[in-house]
C-alpha positions in Angstrom: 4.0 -14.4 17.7 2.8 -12.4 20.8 1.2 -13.1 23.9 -2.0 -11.1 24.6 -3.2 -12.8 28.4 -2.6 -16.1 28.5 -3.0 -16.9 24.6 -0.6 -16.3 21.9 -1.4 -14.7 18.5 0.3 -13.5 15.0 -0.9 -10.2 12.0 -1.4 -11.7 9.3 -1.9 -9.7 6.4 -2.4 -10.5 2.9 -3.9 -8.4 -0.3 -7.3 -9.2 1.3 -6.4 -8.2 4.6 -5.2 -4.5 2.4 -8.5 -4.8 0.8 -10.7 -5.2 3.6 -9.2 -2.4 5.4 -9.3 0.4 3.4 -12.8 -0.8 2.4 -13.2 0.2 6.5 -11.0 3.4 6.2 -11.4 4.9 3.3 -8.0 5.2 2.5 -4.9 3.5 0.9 -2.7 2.1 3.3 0.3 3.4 1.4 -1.1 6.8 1.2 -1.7 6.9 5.4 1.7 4.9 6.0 3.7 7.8 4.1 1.5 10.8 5.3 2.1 9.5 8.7 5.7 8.1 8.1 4.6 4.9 9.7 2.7 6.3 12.3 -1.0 5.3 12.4 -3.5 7.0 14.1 -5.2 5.2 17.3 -8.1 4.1 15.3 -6.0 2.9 12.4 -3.8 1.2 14.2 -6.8 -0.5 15.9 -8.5 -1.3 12.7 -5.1 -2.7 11.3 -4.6 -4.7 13.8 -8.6 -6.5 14.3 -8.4 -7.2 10.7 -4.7 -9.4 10.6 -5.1 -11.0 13.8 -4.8 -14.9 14.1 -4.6 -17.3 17.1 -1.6 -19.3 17.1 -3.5 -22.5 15.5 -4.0 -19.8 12.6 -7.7 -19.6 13.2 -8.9 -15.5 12.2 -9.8 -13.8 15.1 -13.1 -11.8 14.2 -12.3 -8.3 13.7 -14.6 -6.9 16.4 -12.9 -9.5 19.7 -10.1 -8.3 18.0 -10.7 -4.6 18.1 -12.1 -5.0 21.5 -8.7 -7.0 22.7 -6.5 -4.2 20.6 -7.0 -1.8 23.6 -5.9 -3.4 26.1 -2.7 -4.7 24.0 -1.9 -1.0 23.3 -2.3 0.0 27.1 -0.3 -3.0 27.9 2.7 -2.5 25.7 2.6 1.0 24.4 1.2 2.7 21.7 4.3 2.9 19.7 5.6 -0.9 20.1 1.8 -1.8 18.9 2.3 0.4 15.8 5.6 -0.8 15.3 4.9 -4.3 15.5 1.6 -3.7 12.9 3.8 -2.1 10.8 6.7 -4.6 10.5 4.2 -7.7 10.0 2.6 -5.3 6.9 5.8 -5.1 5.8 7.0 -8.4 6.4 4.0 -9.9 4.5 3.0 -7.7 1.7 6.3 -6.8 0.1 4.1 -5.9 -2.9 2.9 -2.8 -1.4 6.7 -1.3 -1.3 8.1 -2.4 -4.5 9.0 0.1 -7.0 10.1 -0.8 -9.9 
């Protein structure tokens, strides 16, 4: 959970979540997470992020007042903290995507 203002809110993803982004991409989230080594672009990350965020009641957050709110998290707590924290909640909630074998 993380503040954003005065409200708090949690990334959620799910194989949905996966699906709906790339659907916005055009791209595999695997393929940009190891082109990138983790690093998204600013508009990926953004996307990521509008598409996984929840209030804390677990009510979705619609992707576009998510988008909109994404820039001023970024500016807030830095580009890299964002990506990292996009990242570990991917992580943290579709092991799926990194198993091997």
């Amino acid at each position: 959970m993380f503040e954003i203002g005065d409200k708090w809110y949690d990334l959620k993803f799910n194989m949905l979540t996966i699906m709906q982004i790339e659907a916005v991409t055009k791209e595999n989230i695997i393929s940009v997470m190891q082109r990138t080594n983790g690093v998204l672009s600013i508009t990926d990350l953004r996307t990521y992020f509008s598409y996984a965020l929840y209030t804390d009641v677990g009510t979705r957050v619609s992707p576009k007042q998510a988008f909109n709110m994404s820039k001023d998290w970024i500016e807030e707590l830095g580009f890299l903290e964002v990506n990292g924290i996009v990242v570990d909640a991917i992580m943290r909630d579709c092991p799926f995507l990194f198993k091997v074998g």
